[in-house]
N, C-alpha and C positions, 0 to 999 in steps of 0.2 A: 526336660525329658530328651531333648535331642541333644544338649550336650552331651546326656547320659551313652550317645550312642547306642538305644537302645531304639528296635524298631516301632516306631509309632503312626497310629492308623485312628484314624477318625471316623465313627459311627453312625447313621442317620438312619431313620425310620419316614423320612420324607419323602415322598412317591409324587409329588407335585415340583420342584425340582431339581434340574439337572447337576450334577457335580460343579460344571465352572459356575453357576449361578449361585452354589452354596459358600464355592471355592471363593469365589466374589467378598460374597457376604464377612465369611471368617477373616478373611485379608483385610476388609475397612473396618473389624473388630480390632485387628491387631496382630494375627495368627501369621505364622508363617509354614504356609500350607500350599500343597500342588495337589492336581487332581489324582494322582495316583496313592496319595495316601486318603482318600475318603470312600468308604465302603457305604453304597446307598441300595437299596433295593432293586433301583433297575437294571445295572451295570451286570447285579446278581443275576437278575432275569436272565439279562440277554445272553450270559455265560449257559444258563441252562437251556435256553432253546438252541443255540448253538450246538452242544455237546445231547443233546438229542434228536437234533434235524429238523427243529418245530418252526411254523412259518406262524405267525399269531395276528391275528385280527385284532387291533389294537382298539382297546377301550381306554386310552391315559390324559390324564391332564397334559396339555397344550407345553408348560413349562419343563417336563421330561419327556416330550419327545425324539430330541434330538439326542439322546443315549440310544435311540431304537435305528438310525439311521443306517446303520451295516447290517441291519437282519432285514433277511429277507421276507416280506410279509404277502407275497405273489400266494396267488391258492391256498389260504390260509387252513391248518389240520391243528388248530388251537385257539384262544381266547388268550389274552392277559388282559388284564380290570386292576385300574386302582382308582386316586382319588381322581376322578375324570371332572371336578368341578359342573360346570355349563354343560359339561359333557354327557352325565347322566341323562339322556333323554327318550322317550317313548323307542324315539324312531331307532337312537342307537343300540339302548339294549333290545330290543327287537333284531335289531341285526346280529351281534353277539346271539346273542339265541338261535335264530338261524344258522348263523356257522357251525356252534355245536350240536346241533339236532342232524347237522348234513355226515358227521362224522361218526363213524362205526364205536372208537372210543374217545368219547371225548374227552379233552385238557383243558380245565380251567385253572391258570392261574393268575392269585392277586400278588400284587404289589405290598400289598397289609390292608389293615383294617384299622377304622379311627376316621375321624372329623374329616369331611370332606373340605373343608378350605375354611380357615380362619371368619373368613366375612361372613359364613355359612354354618356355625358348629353345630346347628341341632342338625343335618345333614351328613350322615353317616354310612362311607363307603359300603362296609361292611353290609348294612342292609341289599345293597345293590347282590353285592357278591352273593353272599346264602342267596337270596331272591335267584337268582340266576340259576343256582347248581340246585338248588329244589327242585324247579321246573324243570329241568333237562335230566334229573332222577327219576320225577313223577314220570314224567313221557315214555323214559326207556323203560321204567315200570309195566306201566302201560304194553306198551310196545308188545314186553316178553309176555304177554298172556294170552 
């Protein structure tokens, strides 16, 4: 394909992580690949909080965190959630929740949904995410009555 001179882009749905970690991995496959040709979800993210001014209270796995290093996450006026592994816990989505209940409109966004980590598959991001935006819809439900 790259003889073909034809632009070519690498696709991932991995939200655990980061580009040169993936970049890593393809390269001791055999791949002759750089991080600007791999399109992952966080990269995604952090182009849309950018281009909307959103400062996010990060719920991520540990191994995509460093995609999030240039956005500013000071007084945060949003959520992003993905597969936070270890990370799923009382105290954190408690917090997450709390950020969004502080905000007139809240932003939740995920990374995707699917298995929270391999070692863990009946563990599923997804549940985390809907759980989140239920409860901070019930409340503003609430709220407006």
């Amino acid at each position: 394909l790259k003889r073909s001179h034809l632009k070519v882009r690498f696709c991932t749905n991995d939200s655990q992580k980061s580009r040169g970690e993936l970049v890593g991995l393809l390269r001791r496959l055999g791949f002759d690949i750089s991080e600007e040709e791999v399109t992952s979800p966080a990269p995604a993210t952090c182009q849309i909080l950018k281009e909307r001014g959103l400062r996010p209270h990060l719920l991520i796995h540990e191994g995509v965190r460093s995609e999030f290093e240039e956005i500013d996450t000071s007084n945060p006026n949003c959520v992003v959630i993905a597969d936070a592994g270890e990370g799923f816990s009382y105290q954190n989505m408690n917090k997450a929740f709390q950020v969004l209940m502080e905000l007139e409109n809240p932003v939740l966004i995920s990374l995707g949904k699917g298995p929270t980590d391999e070692h863990h598959p009946e563990v599923k991001a997804d549940g985390y995410v809907d759980n989140l935006a239920e409860a901070v819809a019930l409340l503003l439900q609430h709220a407006d009555k």
